[in-house]
Backbone as ProteinMPNN parsed JSONL, in Angstrom:
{"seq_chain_A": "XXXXXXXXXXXXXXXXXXXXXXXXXXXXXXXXXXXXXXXXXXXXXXXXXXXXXXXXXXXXXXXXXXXXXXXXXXXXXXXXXXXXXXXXXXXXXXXXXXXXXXXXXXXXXXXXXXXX", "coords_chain_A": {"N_chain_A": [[0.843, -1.177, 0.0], [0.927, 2.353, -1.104], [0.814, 4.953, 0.679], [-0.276, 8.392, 1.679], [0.359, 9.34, 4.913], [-0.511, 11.156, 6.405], [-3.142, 11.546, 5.867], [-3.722, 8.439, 5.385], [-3.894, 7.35, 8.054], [-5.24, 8.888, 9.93], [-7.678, 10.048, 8.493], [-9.715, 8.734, 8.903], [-10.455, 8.786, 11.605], [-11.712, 10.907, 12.517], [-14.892, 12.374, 12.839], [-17.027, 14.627, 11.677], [-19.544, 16.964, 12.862], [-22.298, 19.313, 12.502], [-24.469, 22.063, 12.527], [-27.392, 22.808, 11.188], [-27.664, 26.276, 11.403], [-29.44, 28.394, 9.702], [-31.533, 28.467, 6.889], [-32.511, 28.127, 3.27], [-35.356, 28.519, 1.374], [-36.43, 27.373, -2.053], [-38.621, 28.551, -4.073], [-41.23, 26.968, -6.576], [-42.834, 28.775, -9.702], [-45.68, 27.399, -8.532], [-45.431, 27.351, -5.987], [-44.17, 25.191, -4.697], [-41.637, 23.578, -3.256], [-38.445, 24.022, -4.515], [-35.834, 23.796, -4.355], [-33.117, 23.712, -1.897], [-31.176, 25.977, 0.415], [-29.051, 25.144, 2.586], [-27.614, 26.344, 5.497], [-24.668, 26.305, 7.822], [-22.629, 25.947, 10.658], [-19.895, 25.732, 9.932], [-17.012, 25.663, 7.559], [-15.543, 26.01, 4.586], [-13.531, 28.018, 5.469], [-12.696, 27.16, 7.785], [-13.22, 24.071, 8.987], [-13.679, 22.754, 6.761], [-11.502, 23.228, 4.854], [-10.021, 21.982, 2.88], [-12.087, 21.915, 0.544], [-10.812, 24.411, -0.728], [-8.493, 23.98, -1.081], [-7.61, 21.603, -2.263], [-9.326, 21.1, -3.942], [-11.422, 19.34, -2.685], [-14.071, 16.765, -2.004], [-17.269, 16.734, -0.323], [-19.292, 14.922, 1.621], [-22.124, 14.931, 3.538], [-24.067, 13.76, 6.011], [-27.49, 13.19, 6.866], [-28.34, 13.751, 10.313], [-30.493, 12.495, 11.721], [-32.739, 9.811, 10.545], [-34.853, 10.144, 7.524], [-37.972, 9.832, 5.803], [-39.261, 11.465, 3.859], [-39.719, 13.495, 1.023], [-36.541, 13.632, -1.297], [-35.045, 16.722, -1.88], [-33.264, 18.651, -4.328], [-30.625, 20.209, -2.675], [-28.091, 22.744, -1.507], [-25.201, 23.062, 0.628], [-24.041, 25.552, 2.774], [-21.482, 27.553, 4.27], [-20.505, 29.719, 7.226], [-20.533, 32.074, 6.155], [-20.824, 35.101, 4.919], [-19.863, 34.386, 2.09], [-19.237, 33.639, -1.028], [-17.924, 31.283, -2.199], [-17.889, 29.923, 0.351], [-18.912, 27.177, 0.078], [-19.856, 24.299, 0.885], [-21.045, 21.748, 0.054], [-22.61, 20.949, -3.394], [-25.618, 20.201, -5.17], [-26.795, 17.816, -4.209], [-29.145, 15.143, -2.725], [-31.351, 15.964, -0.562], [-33.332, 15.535, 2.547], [-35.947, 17.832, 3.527], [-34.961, 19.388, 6.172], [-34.819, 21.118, 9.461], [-34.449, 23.902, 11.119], [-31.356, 23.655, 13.013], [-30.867, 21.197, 13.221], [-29.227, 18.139, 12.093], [-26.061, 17.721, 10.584], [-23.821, 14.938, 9.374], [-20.375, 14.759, 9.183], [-18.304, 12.243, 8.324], [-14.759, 10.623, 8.637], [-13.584, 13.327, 8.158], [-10.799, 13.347, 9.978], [-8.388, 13.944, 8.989], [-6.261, 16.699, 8.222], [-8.04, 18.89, 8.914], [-9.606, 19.759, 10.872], [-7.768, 20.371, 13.335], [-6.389, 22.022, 11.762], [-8.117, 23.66, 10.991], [-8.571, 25.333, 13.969], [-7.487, 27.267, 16.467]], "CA_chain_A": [[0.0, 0.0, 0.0], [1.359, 3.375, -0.982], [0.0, 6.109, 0.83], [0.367, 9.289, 2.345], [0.495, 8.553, 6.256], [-1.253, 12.075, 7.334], [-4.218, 10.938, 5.774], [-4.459, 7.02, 5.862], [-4.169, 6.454, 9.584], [-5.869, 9.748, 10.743], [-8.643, 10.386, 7.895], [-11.219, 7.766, 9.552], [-10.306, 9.013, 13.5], [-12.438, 12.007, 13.202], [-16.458, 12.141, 12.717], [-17.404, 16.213, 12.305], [-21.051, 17.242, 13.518], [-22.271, 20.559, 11.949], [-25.607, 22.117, 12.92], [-27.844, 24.221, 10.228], [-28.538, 27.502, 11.955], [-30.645, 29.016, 8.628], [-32.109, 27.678, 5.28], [-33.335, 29.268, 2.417], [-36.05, 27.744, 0.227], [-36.496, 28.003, -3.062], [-40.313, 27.863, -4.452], [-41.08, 27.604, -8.198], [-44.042, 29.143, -9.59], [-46.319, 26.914, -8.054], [-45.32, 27.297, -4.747], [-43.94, 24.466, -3.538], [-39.997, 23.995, -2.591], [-37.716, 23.383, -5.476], [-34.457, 23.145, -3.738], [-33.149, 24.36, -0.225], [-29.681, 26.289, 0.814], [-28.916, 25.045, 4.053], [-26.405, 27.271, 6.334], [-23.975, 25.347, 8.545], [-22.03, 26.439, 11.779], [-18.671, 25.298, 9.792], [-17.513, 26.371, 5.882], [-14.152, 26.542, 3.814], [-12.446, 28.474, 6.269], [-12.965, 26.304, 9.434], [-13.011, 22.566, 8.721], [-13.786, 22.141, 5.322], [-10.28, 24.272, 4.134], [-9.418, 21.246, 1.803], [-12.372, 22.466, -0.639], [-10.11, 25.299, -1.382], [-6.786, 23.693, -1.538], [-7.289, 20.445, -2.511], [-10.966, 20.741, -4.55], [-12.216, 18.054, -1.992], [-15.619, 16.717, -1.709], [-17.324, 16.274, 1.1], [-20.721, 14.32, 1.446], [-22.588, 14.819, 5.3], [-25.275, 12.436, 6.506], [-28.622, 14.075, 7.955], [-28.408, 12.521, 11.956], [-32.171, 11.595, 11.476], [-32.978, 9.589, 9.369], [-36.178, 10.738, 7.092], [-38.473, 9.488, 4.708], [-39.576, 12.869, 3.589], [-39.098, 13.638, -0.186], [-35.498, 14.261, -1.334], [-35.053, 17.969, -2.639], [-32.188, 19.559, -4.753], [-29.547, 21.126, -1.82], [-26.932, 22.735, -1.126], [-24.831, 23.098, 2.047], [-23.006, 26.557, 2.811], [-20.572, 27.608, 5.936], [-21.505, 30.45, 8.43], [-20.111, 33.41, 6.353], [-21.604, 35.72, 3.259], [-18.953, 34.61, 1.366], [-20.221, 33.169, -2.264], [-16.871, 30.381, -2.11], [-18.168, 29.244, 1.54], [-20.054, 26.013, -0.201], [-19.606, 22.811, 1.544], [-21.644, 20.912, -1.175], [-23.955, 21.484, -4.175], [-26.439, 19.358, -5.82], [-27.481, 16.718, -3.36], [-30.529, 15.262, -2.496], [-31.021, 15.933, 0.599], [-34.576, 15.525, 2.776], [-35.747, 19.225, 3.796], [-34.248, 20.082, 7.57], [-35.299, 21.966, 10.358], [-33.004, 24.647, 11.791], [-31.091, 22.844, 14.532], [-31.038, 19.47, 12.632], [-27.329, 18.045, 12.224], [-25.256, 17.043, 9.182], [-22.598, 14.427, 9.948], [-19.113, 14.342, 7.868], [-17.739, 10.901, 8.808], [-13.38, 10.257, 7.817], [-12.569, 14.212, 8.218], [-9.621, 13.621, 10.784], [-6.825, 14.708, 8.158], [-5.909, 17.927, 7.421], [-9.359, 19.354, 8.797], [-9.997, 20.386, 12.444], [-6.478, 21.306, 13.48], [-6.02, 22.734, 10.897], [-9.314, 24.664, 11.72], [-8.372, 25.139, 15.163], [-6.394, 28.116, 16.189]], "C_chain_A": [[0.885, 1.235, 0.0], [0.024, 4.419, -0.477], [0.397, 7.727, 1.806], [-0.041, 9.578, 3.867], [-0.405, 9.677, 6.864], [-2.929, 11.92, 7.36], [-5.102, 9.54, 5.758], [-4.426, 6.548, 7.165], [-4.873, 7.748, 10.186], [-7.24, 10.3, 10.142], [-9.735, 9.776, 8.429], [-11.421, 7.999, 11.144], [-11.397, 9.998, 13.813], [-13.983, 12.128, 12.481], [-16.813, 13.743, 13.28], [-19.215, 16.057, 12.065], [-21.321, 18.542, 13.513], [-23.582, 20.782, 12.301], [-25.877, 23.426, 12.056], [-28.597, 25.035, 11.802], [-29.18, 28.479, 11.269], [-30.792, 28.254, 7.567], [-33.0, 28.856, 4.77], [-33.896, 28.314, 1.739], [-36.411, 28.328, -0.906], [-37.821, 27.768, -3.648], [-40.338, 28.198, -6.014], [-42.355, 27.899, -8.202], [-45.617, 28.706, -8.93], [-46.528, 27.08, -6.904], [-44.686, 26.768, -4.281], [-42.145, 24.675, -4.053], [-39.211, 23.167, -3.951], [-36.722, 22.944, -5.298], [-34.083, 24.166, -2.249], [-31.586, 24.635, -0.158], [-29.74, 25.963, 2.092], [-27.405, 25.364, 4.794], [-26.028, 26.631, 7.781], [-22.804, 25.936, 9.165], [-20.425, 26.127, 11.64], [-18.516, 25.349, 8.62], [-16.021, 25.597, 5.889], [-13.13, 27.073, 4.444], [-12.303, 28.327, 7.158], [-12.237, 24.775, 8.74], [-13.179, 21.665, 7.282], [-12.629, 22.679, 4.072], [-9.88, 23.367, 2.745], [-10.497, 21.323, 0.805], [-11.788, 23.396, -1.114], [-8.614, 24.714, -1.658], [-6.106, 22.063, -2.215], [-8.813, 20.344, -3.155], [-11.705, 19.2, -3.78], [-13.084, 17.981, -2.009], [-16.162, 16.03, -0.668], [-19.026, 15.958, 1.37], [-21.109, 13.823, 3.22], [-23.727, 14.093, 4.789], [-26.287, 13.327, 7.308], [-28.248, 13.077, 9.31], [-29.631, 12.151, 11.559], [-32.742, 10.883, 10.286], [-34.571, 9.926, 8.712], [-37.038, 10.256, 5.833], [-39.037, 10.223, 3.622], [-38.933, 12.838, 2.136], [-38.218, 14.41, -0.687], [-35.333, 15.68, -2.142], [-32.867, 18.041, -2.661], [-31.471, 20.305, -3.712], [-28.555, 21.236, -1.991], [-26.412, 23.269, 0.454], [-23.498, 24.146, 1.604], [-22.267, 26.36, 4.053], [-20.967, 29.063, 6.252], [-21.2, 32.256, 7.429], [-20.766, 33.57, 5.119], [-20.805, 35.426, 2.3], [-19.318, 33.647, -0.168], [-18.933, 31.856, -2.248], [-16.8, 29.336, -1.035], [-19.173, 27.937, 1.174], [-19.349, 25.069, 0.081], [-19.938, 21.585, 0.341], [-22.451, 21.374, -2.048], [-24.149, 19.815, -4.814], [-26.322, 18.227, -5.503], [-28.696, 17.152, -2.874], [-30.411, 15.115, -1.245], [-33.009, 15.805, 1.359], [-34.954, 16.582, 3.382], [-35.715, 18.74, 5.708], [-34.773, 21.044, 8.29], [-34.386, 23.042, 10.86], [-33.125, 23.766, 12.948], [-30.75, 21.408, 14.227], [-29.336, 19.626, 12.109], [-26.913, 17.209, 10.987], [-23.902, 16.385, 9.32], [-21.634, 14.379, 8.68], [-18.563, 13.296, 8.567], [-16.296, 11.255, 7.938], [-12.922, 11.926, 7.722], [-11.44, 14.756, 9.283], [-8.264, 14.05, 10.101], [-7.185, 15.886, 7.855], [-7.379, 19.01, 7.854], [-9.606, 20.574, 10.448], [-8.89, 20.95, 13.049], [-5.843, 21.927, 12.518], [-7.038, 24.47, 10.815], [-9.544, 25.925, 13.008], [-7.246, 26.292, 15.362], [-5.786, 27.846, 17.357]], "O_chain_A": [[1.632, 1.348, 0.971], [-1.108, 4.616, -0.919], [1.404, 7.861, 2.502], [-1.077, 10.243, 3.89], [-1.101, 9.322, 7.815], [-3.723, 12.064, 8.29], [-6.302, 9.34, 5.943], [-4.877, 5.437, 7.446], [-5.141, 7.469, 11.354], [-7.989, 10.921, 10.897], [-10.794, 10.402, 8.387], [-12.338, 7.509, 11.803], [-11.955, 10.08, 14.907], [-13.951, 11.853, 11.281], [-16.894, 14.154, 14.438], [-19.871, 15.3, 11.349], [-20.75, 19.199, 14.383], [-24.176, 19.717, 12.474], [-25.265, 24.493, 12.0], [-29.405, 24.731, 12.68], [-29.566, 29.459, 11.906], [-30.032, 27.298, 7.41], [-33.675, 29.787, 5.21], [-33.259, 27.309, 1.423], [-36.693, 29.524, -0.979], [-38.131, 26.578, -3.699], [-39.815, 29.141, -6.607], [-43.116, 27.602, -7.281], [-46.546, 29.509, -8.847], [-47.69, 27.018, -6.502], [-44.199, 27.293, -3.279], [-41.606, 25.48, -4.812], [-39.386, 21.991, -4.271], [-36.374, 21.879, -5.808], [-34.736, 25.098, -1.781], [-30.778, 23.795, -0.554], [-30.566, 26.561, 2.782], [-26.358, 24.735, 4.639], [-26.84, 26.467, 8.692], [-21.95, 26.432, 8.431], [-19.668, 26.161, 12.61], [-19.565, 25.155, 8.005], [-15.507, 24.891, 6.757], [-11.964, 26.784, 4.174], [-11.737, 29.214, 7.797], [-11.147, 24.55, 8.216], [-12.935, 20.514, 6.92], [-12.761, 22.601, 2.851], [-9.496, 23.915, 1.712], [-10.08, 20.744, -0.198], [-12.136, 23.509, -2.29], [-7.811, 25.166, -2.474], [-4.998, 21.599, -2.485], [-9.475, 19.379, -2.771], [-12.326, 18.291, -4.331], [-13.627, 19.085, -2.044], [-15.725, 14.996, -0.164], [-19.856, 16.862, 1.278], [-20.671, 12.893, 3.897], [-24.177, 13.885, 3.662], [-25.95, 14.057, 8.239], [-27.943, 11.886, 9.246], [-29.594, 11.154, 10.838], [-33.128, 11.41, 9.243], [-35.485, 9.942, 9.537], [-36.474, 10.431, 4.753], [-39.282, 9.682, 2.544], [-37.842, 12.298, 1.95], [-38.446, 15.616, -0.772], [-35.601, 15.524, -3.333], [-31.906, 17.797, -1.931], [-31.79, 21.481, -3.881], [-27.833, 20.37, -2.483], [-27.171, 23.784, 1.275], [-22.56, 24.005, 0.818], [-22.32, 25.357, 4.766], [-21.781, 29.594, 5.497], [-21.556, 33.341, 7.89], [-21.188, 32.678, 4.383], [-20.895, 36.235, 1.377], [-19.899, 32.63, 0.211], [-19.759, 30.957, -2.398], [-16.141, 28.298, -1.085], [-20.129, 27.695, 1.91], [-18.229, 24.92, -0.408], [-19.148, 20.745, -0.09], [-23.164, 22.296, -1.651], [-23.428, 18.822, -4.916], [-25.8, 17.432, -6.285], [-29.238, 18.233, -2.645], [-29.605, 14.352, -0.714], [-33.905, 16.019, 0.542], [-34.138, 16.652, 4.301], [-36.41, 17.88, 6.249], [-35.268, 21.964, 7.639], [-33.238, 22.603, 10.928], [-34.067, 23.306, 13.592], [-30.381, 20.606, 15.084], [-28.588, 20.574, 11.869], [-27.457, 16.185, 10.577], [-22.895, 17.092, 9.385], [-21.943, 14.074, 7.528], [-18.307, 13.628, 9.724], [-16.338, 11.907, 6.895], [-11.819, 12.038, 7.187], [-11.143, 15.93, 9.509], [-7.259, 14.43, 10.701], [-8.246, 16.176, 7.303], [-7.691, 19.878, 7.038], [-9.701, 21.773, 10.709], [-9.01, 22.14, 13.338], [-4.682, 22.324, 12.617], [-6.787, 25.667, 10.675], [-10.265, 26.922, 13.051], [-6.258, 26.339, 14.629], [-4.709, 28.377, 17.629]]}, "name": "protein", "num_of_chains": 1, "seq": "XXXXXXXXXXXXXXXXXXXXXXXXXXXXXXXXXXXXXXXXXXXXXXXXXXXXXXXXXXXXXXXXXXXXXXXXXXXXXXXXXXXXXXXXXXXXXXXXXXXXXXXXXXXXXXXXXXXX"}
């Protein structure tokens, strides 16, 4: 196995836990919800830094699970910044503020790195 040691023995150690504190919905002429921005207590310039320096992708888990019908999302980080996107175009099941989005395997390069 070749690999690079910062990330194969420490990438699976850490399990991050993000909590939406706003959402925006999007309604099409009809009314109902076409897709949903959901705003998350952690971005690009916290724990998710390796979408900017390493185009990483990073796929969270709702904690609850839901049977609720999947809508078009995306997942931002806490600041106005148009580059602060965690994910786009997942289906995701619409969220409550307060409801939690797990990233499982980001112990490399992520939280101490985050961490001042």
């Amino acid at each position: 196995v070749i690999a690079e040691p910062g990330r194969y023995f420490v990438c699976s150690a850490f399990t991050l836990a993000t909590n939406i504190h706003s959402k925006r919905e999007i309604r099409s002429p009809d009314g109902n919800i076409s897709s949903v921005m959901y705003y998350i207590n952690d971005g690009v310039y916290g724990s998710f830094n390796a979408k900017l320096y390493e185009d990483a992708v990073f796929h969270g888990v709702p904690l609850e699970t839901s049977k609720a019908k999947l809508l078009p999302s995306s997942i931002w980080g806490p600041t106005c910044d148009g580059i602060d996107k965690v994910e786009e175009n997942v289906l995701l099941p619409l969220m409550e503020l307060g409801s939690w989005i797990i990233y499982p395997n980001l112990g490399a390069y992520s939280v101490p790195v985050a961490s001042p």
